[in-house]
N, C-alpha and C positions, 0 to 999 in steps of 0.2 A: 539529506533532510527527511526526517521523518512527516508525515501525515499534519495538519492542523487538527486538531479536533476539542468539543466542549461537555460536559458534562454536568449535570443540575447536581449532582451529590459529588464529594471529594473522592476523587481516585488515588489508586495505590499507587506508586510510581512502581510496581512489579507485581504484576498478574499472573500466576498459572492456573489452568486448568485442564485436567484431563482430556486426551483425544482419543480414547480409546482403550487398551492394553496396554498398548507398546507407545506412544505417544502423549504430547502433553501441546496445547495453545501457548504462547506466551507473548504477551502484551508488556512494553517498555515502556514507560511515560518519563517524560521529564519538562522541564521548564515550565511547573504548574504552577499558577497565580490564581487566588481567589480573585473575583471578580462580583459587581453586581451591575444588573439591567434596571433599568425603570422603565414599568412598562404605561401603557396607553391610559390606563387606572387608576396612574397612580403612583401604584405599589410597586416593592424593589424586589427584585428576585437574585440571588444570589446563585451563582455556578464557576466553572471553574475552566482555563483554558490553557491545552497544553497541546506538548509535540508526543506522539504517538508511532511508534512501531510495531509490526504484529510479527511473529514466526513461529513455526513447529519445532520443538525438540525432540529426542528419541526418548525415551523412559519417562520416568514424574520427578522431574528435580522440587526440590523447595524454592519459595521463593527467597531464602537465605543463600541457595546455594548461587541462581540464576542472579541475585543482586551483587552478588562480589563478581560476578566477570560481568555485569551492566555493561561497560562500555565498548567489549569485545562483540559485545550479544547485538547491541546495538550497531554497532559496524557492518557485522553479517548480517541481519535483518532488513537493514536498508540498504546494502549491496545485494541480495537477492529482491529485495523489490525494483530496484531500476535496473538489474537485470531482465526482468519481467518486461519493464518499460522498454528497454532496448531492444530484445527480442521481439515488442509487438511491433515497432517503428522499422525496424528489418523486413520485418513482413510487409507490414502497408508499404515500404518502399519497393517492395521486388515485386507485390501486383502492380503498384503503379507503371513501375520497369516491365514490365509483360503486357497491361495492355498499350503502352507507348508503342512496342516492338509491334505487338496486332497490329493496331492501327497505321501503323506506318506499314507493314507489306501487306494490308488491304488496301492501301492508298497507291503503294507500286506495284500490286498485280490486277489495280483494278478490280479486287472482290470487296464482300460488305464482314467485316467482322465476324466469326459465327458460320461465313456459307463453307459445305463441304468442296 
């Protein structure tokens, strides 16, 4: 599942842009719906609400080229984000697993966490 995200102007459902020489950003949209607010005034404001994915590619594809593999693009974009995801919940689990370990052989050798 990609991102929630909204936007006050109508987005492309396929963004690139330049990252450099050798790289390009590329932003995926889909499932966009105009929408409008009514705000506190009154008055309506119009914006737009879609699902959102970001990744980098190598070179500068078009965004002709990037919209005919959309759905592959999409797949790898949102598997390297919850890869990401995964990889941080890995971590935050093995410090947690580390200091469990501390504190359980300062609690059996009788030292305070920290002491040499």
């Amino acid at each position: 599942m990609g991102c929630p995200s909204q936007s006050s102007t109508e987005p492309k459902a396929v963004l690139v842009e330049p990252r450099g020489p050798m790289a390009s950003d590329v932003w995926l949209r889909r499932d966009i719906v105009h929408d409008t607010a009514d705000m506190e005034d009154g008055t309506a404001v119009d914006f737009w609400r879609y699902e959102e994915v970001h990744g980098v590619m190598g070179g500068h594809p078009s965004e002709d080229e990037v919209a005919a593999r959309f759905d592959e693009l999409w797949d790898a974009f949102e598997l390297d984000e919850l890869t990401d995801r995964a990889m941080a919940m890995r971590a935050l689990d093995a410090a947690e697993a580390a200091q469990a370990q501390a504190d359980y052989t300062a609690i059996m050798t009788e030292t305070e966490v920290g002491d040499e």
